[in-house]
N, C-alpha and C positions, 0 to 999 in steps of 0.2 A: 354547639349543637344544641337552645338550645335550644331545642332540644326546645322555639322557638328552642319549648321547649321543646323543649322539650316540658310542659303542664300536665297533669294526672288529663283524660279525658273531658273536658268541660262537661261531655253526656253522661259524667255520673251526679254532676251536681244535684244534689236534693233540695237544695234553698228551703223558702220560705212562700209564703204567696204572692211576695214583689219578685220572687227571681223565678219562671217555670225551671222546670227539669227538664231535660232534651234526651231522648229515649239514647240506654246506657249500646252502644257496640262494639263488642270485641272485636269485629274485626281492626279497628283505628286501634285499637291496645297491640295487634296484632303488629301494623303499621311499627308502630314506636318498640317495638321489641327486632324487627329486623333494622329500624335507623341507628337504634344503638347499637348493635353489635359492627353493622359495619363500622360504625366510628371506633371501635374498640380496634376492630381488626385491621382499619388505617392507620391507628397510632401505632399498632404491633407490626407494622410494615409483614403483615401476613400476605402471604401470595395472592396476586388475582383481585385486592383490594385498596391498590395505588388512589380508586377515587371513591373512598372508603367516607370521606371528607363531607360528601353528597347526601350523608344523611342527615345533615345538617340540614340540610336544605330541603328535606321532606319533614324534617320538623319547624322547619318555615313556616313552610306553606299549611302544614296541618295546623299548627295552631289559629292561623290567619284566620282559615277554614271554620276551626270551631268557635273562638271567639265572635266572631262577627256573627255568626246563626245564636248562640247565646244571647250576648245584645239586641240583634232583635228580635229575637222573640220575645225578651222581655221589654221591649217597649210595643212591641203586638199585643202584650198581653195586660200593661200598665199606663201603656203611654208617655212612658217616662227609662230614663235606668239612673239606678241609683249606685252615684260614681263611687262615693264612699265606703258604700256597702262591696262594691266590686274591688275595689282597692285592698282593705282586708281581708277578702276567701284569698285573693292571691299571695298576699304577704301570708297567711297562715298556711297557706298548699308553699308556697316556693321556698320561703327564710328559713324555717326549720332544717332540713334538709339539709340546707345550702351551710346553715352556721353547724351544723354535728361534724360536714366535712372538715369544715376549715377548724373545728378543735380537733382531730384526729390528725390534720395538717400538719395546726402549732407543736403538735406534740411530737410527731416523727423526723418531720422533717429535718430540724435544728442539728438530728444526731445522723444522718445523711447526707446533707448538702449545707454549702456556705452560700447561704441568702438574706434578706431581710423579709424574714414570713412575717414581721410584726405588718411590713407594707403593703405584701402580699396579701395578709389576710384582710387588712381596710380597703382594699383596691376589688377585691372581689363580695365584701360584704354589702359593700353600697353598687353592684353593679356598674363600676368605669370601666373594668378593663376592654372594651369595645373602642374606647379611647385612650387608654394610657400604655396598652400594648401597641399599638401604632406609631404612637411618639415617642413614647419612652422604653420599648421593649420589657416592659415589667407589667404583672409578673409572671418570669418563665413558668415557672414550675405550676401556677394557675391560668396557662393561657387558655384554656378550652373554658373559660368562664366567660368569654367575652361572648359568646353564644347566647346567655343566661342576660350577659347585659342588653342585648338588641332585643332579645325580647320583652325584657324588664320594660324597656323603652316604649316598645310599641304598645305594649298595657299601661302605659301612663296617657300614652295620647290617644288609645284610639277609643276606649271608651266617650270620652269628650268629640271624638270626629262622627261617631253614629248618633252622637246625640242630637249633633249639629244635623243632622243628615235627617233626621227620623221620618221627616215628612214626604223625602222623594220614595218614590217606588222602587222596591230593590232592582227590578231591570233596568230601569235610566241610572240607580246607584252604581251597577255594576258597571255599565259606562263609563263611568263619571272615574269610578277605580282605575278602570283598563287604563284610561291617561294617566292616572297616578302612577302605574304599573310602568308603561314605557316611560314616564319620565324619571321614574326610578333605575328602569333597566340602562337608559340613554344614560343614566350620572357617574353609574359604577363603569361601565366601558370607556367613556372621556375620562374619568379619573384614575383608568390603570392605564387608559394611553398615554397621559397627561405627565401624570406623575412616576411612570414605568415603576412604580417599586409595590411588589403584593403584597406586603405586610400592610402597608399604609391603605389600598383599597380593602381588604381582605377580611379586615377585621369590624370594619367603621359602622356602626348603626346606619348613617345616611346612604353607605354604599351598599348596607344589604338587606334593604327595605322592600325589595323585588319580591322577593318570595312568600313573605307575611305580604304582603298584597294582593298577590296571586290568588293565595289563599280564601284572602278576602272575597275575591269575588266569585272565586265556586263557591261562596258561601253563599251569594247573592243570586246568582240566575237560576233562570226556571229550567231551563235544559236538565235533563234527567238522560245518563244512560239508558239504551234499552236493552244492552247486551253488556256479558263478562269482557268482550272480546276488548273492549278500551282500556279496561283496568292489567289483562294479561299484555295487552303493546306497550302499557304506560310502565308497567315492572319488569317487562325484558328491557325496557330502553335504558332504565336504572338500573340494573344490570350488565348490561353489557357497560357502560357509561363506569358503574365501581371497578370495572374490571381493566379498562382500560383508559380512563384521565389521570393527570398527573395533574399536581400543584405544585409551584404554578405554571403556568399555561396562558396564553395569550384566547386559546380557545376554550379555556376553562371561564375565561370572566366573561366572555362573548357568548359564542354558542353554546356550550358542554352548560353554562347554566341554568340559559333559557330551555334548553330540553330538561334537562333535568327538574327543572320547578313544573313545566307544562308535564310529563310525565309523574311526576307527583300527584297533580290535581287529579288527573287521570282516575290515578288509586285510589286517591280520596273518594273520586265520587261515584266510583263502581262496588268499591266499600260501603258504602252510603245505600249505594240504591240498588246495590243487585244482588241481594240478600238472598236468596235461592239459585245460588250458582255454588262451581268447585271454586273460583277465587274467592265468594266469602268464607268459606270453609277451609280452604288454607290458610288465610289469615286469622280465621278464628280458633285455629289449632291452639290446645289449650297450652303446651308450654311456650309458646310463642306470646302466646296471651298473657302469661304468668313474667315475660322479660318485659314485658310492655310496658303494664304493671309496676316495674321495678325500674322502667327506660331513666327516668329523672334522677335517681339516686345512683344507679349505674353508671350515669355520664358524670354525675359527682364526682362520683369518687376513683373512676379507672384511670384517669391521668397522672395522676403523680404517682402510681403505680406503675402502669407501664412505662411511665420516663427511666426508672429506679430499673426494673426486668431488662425493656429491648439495649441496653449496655450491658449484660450480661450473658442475654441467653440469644436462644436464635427466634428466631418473628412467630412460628410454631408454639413454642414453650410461651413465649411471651404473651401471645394471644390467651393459651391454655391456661395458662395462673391468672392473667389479669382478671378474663370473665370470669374464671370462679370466684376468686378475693371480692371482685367487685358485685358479684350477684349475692355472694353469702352477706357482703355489708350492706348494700340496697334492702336486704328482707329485714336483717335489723332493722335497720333504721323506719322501714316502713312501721312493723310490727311494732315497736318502742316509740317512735317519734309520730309520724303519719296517722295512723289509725287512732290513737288516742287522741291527737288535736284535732281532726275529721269530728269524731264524736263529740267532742267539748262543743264547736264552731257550731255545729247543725243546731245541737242543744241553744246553742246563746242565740243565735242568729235564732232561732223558732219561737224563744220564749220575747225577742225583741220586735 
């Protein structure tokens, strides 16, 4: 999930004067504080959130979103992006986080379960499990990392793709995406027909390129909401959709995903542009804003907790300890790990 990220907001970035800033919105924290909890609440097999899984896939599509408006703005504003420079704020925002989890992993697990966390934890520090959970079913007890891999991925290539791109206009680019879009959506539906097995389409980078696509190109068109009323159809649909899809599903990799990413942008972009309404104001509810906030480190570290709870308690309990355990180690980690390296980063990168 992940979650692609699942990435802190790209609209807080401060850079430097090669990167702009893109004005900061809580509502999109807002976004990412209800994708994680449904994912929390699909692992806790909690009532009413069978396709709880879906918030994955609004954290697709939102990072596609922000990314891509980031990028170009800074080549609107340079002429250029600077790939390298882009490659370190994300290794300083994502790795941190990602390795605190996986030493509270090494540490607990061992005296838990009978696994090899030495492989587990190499298999999720270099982001593979996108691919080694498909073929290899490893590793269990880190699979919700492979989220974190497909993003990983799409931030290796897609800064070098807008770069290539810098010169078309963002509406023939958004074109140009929308085929990449359905030849995206066309591979994952032949490859769960193909290969009938969900683990193998389900997890794959190639096969869940769809939604950081998507994303892409609300990043790119000029079309603006002019009313709340798209962002309230696009979060009932996601709604009713967590309440009622199962994984898997035949209409889960077909239909239930293409609604559900279209219904994503939806929010995105009513988020975005309809700042004087009740939907950005629900969204921008402050403790909502505060899990958003916290969505990255939250989807860290809630899985091999609630693997360890939902075998012992019921879906209820297990939702209820997971998000606590998991929101009280998210602000850790923020407070301890995140905000200090933030502050170091802006420092280096300002005096560079």
């Amino acid at each position: 999930m992940t979650y692609a990220s699942t990435i802190e907001a790209v609209s807080r970035s401060s850079g430097s004067l090669s990167t702009p800033a893109l004005e900061y919105n809580p509502a999109l924290d807002g976004l990412r504080g209800l994708a994680a909890l449904a994912v929390v609440g699909f692992h806790s097999a909690f009532p009413f959130m069978s396709g709880g899984f879906l918030g994955v896939d609004l954290f697709f599509v939102l990072s596609g979103f922000l990314i891509t408006r980031l990028l170009r703005a800074e080549v609107a504003a340079t002429g250029r992006i600077d790939v390298l420079r882009f490659y370190w704020r994300r290794a300083l925002r994502l790795w941190p986080p990602l390795l605190a989890m996986l030493v509270l992993y090494a540490c607990c697990v061992p005296l838990i379960a009978d696994t090899d966390w030495q492989r587990d934890v190499l298999l999720a520090m270099f982001y593979l499990t996108d691919y080694s959970y498909p073929f290899w079913g490893e590793p269990e007890l880190l699979r919700h990392t492979w989220s974190l891999s497909v993003e990983e991925h799409f931030y290796l290539v897609w800064p070098l793709a807008i770069l290539l791109t810098r010169r078309i206009e963002a509406a023939k680019l958004a074109v140009i995406f929308f085929g990449l879009y359905v030849a995206a959506t066309g591979w994952r539906i032949f490859d769960y027909w193909f290969f009938a097995d969900w683990h193998w389409t389900y997890f794959r980078f190639d096969a869940r390129l769809s939604g950081l696509m998507l994303g892409s190109i609300a990043g790119l068109i000029p079309w603006k909401p002019s009313s709340e009323a798209i962002g309230w159809a696009g979060l009932a649909l996601l709604a009713i959709l967590t309440a009622a899809m199962t994984l898997p599903s035949w209409f889960q990799f077909t239909n239930g995903t293409i609604a559900a990413e279209f219904a994503s942008a939806s929010v995105v972009l009513s988020a975005v542009h309809c700042r004087d309404s009740l939907f950005f104001r629900m969204l921008a509810w402050r403790p909502l804003v505060a899990c958003g906030l916290l969505s990255y480190s939250i989807y860290l570290v809630h899985y091999p907790v609630v693997r360890v709870l939902r075998e012992v308690m019921s879906p209820t309990e297990t939702f209820t300890i997971t998000a606590a355990i998991s929101i009280a180690l998210a602000a850790m980690i923020r407070i301890w790990i995140e905000k200090p390296l933030r502050r170091w980063r802006d420092r280096s990168l300002a005096v560079a």
